[in-house]
C-alpha positions in Angstrom: 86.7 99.4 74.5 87.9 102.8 76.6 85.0 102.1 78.4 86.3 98.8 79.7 89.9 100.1 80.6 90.7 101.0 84.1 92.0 104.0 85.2 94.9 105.5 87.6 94.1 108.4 90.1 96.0 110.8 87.3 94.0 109.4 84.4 92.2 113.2 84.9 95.1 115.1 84.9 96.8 112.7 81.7 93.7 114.3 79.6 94.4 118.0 80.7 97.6 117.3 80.1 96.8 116.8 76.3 98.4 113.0 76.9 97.4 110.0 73.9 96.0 107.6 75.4 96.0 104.0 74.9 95.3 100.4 76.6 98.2 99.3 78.6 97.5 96.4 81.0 94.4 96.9 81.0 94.5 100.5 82.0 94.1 103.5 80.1 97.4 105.1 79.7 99.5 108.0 78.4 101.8 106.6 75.4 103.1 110.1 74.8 102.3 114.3 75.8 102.1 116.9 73.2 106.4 117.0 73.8 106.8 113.7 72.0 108.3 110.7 72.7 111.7 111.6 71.6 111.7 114.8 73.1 110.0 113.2 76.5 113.3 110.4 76.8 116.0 113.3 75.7 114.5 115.5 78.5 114.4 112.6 81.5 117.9 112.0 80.3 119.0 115.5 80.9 116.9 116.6 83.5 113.9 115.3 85.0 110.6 113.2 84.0 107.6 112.6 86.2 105.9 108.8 84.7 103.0 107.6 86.1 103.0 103.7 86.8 100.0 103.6 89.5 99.0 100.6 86.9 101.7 98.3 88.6 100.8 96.4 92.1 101.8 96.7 95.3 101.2 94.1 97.7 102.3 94.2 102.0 103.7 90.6 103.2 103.4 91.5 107.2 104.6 88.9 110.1 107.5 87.2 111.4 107.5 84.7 108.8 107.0 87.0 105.8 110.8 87.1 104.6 111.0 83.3 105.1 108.3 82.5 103.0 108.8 84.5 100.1 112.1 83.0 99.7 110.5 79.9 99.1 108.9 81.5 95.9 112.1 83.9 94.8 115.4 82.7 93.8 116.7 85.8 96.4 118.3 86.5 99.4 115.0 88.3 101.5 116.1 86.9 105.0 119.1 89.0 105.3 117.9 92.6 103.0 118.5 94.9 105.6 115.6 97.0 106.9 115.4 100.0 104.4 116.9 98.7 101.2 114.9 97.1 98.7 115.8 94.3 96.2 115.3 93.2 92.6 113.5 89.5 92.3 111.8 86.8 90.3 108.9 84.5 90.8 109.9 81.4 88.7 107.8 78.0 88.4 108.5 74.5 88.6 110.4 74.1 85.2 112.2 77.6 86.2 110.6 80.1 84.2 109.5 83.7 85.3 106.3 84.0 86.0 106.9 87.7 87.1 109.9 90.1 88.4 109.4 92.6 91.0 110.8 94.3 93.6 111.0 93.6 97.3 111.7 96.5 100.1 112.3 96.0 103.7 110.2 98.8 105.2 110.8 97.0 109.2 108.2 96.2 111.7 108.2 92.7 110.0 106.6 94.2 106.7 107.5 93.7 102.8 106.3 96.2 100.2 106.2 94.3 96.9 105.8 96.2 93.5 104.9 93.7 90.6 103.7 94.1 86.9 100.0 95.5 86.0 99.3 92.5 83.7 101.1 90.0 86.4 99.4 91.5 89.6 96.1 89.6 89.6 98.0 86.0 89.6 100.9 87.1 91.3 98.3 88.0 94.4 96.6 84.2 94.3 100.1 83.5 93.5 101.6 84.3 96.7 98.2 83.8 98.9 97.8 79.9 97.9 101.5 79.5 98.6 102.2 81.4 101.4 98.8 83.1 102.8 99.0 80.2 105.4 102.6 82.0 106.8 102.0 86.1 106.5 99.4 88.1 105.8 99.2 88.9 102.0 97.7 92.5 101.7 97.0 93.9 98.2 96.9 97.7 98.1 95.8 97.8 94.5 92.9 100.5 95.0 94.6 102.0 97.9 98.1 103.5 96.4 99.0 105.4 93.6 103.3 105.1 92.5 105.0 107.7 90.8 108.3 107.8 89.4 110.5 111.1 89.1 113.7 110.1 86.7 116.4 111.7 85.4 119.9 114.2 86.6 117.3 116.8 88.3 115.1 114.3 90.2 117.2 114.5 93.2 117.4 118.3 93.3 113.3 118.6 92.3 111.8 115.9 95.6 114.4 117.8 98.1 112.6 120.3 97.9 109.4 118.5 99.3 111.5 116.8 102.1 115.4 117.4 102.2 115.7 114.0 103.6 115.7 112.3 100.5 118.9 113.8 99.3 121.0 111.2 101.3 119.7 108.5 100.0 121.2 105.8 98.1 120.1 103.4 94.9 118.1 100.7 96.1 117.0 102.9 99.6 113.4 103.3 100.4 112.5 105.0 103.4 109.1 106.5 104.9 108.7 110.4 103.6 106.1 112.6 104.4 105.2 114.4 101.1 102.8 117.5 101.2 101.1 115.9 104.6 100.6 112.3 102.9 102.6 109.2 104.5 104.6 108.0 101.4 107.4 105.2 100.7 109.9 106.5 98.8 112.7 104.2 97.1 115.9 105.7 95.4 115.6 103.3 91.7 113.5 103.4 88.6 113.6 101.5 85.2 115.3 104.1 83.2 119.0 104.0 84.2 119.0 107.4 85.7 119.0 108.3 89.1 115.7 109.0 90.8 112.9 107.9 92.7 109.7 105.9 92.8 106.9 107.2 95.0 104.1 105.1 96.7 101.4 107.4 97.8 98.2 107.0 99.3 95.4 107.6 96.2 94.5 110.9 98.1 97.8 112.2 97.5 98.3 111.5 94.5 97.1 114.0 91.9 98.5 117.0 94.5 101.8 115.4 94.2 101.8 114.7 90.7 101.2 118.9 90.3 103.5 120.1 92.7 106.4 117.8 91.2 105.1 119.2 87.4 104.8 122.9 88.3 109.0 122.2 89.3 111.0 123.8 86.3 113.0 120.9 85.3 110.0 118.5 85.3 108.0 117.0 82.1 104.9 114.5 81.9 106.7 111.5 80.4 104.8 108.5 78.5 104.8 104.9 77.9 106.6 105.2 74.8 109.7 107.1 75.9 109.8 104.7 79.2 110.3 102.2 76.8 113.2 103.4 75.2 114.7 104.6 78.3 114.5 101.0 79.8 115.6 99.6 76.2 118.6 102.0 76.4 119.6 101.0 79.8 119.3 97.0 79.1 116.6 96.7 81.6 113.9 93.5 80.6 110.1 93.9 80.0 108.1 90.8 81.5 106.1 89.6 78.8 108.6 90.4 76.3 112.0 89.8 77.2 111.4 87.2 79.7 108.1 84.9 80.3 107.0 81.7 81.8 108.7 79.7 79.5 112.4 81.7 80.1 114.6 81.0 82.9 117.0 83.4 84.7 119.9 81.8 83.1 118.3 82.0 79.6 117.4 85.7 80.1 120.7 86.4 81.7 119.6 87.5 84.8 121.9 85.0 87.0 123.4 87.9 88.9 119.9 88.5 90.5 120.2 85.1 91.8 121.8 85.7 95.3 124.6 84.1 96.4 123.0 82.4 99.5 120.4 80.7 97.1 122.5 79.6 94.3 123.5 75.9 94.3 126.5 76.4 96.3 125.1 79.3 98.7 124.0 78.8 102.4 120.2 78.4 101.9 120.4 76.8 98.4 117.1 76.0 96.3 114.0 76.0 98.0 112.4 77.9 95.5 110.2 77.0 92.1 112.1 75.2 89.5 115.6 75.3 91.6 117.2 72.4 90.6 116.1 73.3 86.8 117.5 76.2 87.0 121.2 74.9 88.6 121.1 72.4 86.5 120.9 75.1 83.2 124.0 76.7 85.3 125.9 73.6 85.2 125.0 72.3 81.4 124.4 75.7 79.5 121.5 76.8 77.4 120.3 76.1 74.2 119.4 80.5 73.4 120.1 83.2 75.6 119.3 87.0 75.6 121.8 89.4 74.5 122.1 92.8 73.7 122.3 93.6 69.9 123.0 96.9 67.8 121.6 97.4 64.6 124.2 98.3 62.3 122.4 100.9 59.7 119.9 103.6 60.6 116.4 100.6 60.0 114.7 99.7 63.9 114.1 96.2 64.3 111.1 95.5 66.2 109.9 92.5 68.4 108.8 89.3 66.7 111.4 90.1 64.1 113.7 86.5 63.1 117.2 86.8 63.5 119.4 84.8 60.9 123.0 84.1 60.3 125.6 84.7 57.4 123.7 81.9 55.5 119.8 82.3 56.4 119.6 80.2 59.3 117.6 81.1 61.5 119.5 81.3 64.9 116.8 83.5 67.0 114.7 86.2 67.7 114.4 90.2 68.6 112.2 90.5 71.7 112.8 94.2 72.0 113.5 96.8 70.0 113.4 100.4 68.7 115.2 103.7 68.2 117.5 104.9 71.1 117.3 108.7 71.2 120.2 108.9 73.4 122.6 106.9 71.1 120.8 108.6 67.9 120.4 105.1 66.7 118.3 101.9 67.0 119.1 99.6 69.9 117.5 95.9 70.6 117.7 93.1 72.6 116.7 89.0 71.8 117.4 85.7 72.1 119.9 83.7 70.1 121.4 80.7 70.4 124.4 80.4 72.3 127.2 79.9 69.7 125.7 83.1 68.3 125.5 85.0 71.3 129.7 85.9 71.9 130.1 89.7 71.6 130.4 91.3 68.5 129.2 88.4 66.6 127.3 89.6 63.2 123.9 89.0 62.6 121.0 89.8 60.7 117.1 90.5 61.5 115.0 90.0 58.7 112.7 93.5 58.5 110.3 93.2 55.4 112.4 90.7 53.7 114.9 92.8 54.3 118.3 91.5 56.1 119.8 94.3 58.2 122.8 93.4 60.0 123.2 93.2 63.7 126.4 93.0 66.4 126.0 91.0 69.5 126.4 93.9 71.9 127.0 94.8 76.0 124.2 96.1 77.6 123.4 98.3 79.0 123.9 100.7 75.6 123.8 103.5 77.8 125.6 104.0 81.3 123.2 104.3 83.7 123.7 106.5 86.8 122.0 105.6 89.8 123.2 107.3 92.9 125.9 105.6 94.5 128.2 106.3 97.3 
């Protein structure tokens, strides 16, 4: 099987590192290092962790018309994202569904860095080439870059140290940085609710930067595992879990990535995939919806698991779940439907034919603390 898997430019230094590995995506990759997964999340909370997610794609849109015609695929404002910001998005399809989220960054001279999901990127390329290839140039830099994330309190303190620059910037930034000679794209954001930054660098760089980031004092090797309960903690969704083809925005709750220009009452309404579906779920409601939900003994309720009322009906289902090291206590999000889903309404997830009682909760559990002004 391991022989099948592909591999990031760090997969090397993930074995010397003493990393488990295991298939991802389709890529070999570290679920955990000899620290742990509980000890990995505590420490990226507290100070800083260095993940590698070269596994995800990135993809240039170049040309006058590239913002243009990505908003016809992304319910988003793209037009106006000002040159050096960057912007959460969704592809959806005809009936409104999510066919993949990404982000979007403005790096000026006409060009769009896209950063999509490992198991999404192959259709998400012949996604955007059939419907927009005609309009920009669609340039897939799969084999080309490597992208690093450094999370956590200490990752601002850790990458000024390779270029001072990066200290003034702000969540959602991305600006060109030149890190140990190579040209990189650096964005203030992550998927763990802490400050920090994610780092596009040319596959030549790579492994150099990865060890001067990890011989920094405050910096661990973090996993798969513990950037799953980091992103669990902070409320943040997993394609393929939490949201799919067959969910909408609305259903997932993820309306406030919907711009206000594109909405139905915006200046440049619709004109993406599955708009009017979409509006229409607006104006009606929905059936089931995803909300947050806290376990309310010590027992993690896992994915898959059915979700039940006060008298056994079954009302929904847990599409995320596990133990939140931060809170010292299992976390979980799925969906229910909606006259189950007001806060604080009890639950119950059957675990081993076991009922174990749930609250409808906000997310995120944990504050998150991107860097602000």
């Amino acid at each position: 099987m391991s022989e099948t898997l592909l591999k990031t430019p760090l997969h090397a230094l993930h074995l010397e590192l003493g990393a488990r590995m295991v298939p991802f995506a389709g890529y070999d990759m570290p679920v955990q290092y000899p620290l742990g997964v509980l000890k990995e999340h505590l420490h990226t909370r507290e100070q800083a962790g260095l993940f590698d997610v070269s596994h995800m794609g990135q993809v240039l849109l170049k040309g006058r018309d590239a913002a243009s015609a990505l908003e016809t695929l992304v319910p988003v404002d793209i037009i106006d994202l000002p040159v050096g910001m960057q912007r959460y998005a969704m592809f959806t399809n005809e009936h409104g569904g999510i066919l993949d989220d990404l982000m979007v960054a403005n790096l000026g001279d006409e060009t769009l860095l896209l950063v999509v999901n490992a198991a999404c990127k192959d259709q998400d390329l012949a996604h955007l080439q059939r419907h927009i290839g005609q309009r920009c140039e669609v340039q897939p830099l799969f084999d080309q870059r490597a992208l690093l994330a450094l999370q956590g309190p200490a990752a601002v303190k850790v990458l000024q140290r390779l270029a001072h620059e990066v200290a003034d910037m702000t969540f959602m930034q991305v600006r060109p940085v030149t890190l140990l000679g190579h040209p990189c794209w650096v964005s203030r954001s992550g998927y763990t609710g802490e400050d920090g930054y994610e780092i596009s660098v040319p596959v030549a760089g790579a492994e150099t930067l990865a060890r001067e980031l990890l011989k920094q004092p405050e910096v661990q090797p973090i996993g798969l595992g513990a950037r799953d309960s980091l992103r669990l903690e902070a409320g943040l969704c997993l394609y393929g879990h939490d949201m799919s083809s067959d969910t909408s925005p609305v259903q997932a709750n993820l309306v406030w990535a919907m711009s206000k220009p594109r909405r139905a009452d915006g200046a440049r309404a619709g004109g993406f995939p599955g708009a009017q579906a979409i509006f229409g779920q607006q104006r009606e409601g929905v059936k089931r919806k995803r909300v947050g939900l806290l376990p309310q003994e010590r027992t993690p309720v896992r994915e898959g698991a059915e979700i039940v009322d006060a008298e056994g009906t079954l009302v929904g289902t847990i599409c995320s779940g596990g133990f939140g090291p931060t809170l010292s206590a299992p976390v979980a999000m799925g969906y229910v439907d909606t006259e189950h889903a007001a806060l604080d309404t009890l639950l119950y997830a059957l675990v081993r034919g076991k009922k174990v009682a749930l609250k409808v909760s906000k997310t995120p559990f944990v504050a998150p603390r991107y860097y602000r002004v």
